[in-house]
N, C-alpha and C positions, 0 to 999 in steps of 0.2 A: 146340891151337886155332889155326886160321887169323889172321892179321894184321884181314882182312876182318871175321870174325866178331868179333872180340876188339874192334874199333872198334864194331862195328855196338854189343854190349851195353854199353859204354861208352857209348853215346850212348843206349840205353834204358836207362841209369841216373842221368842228368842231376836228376831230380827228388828223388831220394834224396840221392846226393851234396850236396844245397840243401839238404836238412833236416837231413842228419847237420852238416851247418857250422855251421847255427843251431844244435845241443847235443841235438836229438833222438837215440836209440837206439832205441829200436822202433820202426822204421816198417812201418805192415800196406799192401797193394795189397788192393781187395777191387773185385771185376767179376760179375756174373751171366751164366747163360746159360740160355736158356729162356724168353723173353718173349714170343717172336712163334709160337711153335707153337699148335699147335689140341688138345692135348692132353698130358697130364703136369704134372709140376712146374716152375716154377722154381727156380734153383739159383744161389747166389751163393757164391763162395770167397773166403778171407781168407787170406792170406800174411802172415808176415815174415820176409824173408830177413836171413841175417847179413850184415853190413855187407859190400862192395865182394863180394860173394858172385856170379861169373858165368857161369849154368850155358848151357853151349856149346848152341845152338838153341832156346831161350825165346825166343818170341814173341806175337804178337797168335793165339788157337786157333784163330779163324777161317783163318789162313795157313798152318794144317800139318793134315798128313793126320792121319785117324785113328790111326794104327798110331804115327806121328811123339809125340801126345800120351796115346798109353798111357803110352810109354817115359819121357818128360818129367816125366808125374804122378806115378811110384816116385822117381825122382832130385828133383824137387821134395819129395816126403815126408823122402827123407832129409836134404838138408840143410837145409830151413826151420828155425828156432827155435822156429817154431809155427805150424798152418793149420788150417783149418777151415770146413766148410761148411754154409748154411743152408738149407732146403728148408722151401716152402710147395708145396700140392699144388692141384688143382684145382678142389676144391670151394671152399677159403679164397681162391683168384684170381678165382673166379665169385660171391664174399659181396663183396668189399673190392675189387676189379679190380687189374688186373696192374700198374700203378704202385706202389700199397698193399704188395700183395704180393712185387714187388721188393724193395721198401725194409725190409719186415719180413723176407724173405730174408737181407739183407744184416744188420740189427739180428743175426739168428739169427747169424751167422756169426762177428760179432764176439764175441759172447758166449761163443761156442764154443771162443775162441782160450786157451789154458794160461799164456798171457805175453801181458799187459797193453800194447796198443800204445801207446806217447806220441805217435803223430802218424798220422793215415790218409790215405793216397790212396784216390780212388773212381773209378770211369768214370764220369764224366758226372753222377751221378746225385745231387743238392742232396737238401736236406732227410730225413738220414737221422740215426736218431735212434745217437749214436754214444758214450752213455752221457758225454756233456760232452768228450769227446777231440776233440780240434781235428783237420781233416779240409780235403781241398782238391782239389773234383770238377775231372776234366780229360776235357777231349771229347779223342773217343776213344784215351783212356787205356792200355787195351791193346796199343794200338800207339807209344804213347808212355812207360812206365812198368815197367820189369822185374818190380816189384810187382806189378802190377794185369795183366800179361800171365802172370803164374805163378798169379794167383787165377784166371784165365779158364780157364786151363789147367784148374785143379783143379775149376772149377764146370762145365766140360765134360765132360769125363770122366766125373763124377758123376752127371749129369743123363743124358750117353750107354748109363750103362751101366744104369742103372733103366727108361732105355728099350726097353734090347736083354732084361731083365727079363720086362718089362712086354709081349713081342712070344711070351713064351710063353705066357702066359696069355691074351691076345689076337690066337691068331695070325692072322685074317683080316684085320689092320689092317698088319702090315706094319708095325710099330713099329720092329723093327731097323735098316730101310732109311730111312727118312726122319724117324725120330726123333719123330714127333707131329707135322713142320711142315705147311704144306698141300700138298703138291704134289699133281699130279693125279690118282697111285695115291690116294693118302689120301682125297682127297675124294668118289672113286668108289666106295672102298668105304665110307665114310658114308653115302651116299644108297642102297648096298645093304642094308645091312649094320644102321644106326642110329649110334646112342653108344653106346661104353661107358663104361664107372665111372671113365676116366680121362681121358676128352673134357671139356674145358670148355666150359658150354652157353651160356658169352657170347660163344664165340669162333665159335661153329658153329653156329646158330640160322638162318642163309640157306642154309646146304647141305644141310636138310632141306626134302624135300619137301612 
């Protein structure tokens, strides 16, 4: 590993190193991905890496390519201690709306996890219910937290590939290419096309005619 990169994860480890000195050992990172699309699930991932654990190219998912966080989410599988991820779909984010359903994502996720975290990092995101486990939301987290940048990873990945799923079964949507968000394929075929079973009708209720 580079000197560069080797600093760089050292320094997206600064938050961890904080809590392993106070006496914690499990620390989880957990981030979602999927809030702003117009169609699918949300996806939240829960991580915890083993202590001083630094895997070469973890970063914020939004900053690596595709192909970059395939490779990432196997080598995250293997050495985590434990991970896990929560998914709520679009019908539950169109009853409860997509804050609601973040946060129940995230509940999902930790519950999920095989090894009980003693301390969570979150992106951003207050008031989740974290079964009494002490927790400490950091705007934007994933670019600050190795944690919370390997959960992004894993709740990317997850959510990516249910959509590249979900693009066979609907292929006039183009689900593969743009993932549910809005861009202006998506939207053009909505107003051709309608909703399907996996559009959310509170996200997309002005792009019908």
């Amino acid at each position: 590993m580079k000197e560069e990169e080797l600093a760089r994860l050292e320094e997206l480890s600064k938050y961890e190193k904080e809590y392993y000195k106070k006496g914690y050992k499990y620390i989880c990172g957990i981030d979602e991905a999927g809030r702003g699309p117009l169609a699918g699930p949300v996806v939240a991932g829960a991580v915890i890496l083993p202590k001083d654990c630094l895997i070469e190219g973890v970063n914020d998912s939004k900053k690596l390519s595709e192909k970059k966080r395939e490779k990432l989410y196997d080598i995250i599988k293997e050495n985590a201690i434990a991970w896990a991820v929560g998914i709520v779909d679009n019908k539950v984010i169109d009853e409860i709306n997509i804050l609601n359903a973040t946060r129940q994502a995230m509940k999902m996720a930790i519950e999920g996890l095989n090894v009980k975290p003693d301390y969570i990092l979150i992106d951003a995101e207050k008031r989740v219910d974290t079964h009494g486990i002490p927790y400490l939301p950091i705007i934007k987290g994933d670019a600050l937290s190795i944690s919370i940048a390997a959960a992004s990873i894993m709740a990317k990945v997850t959510r990516d590939r249910m959509m590249r799923d979900y693009a066979n079964v609907y292929p006039e949507y183009d689900f593969s290419k743009h993932k549910g968000y809005g861009t202006k394929a998506h939207i053009e075929a909505i107003q051709k096309y309608g909703l399907c079973d996996i559009h959310r009708r509170t996200f997309t209720t002005h792009f019908i005619k």
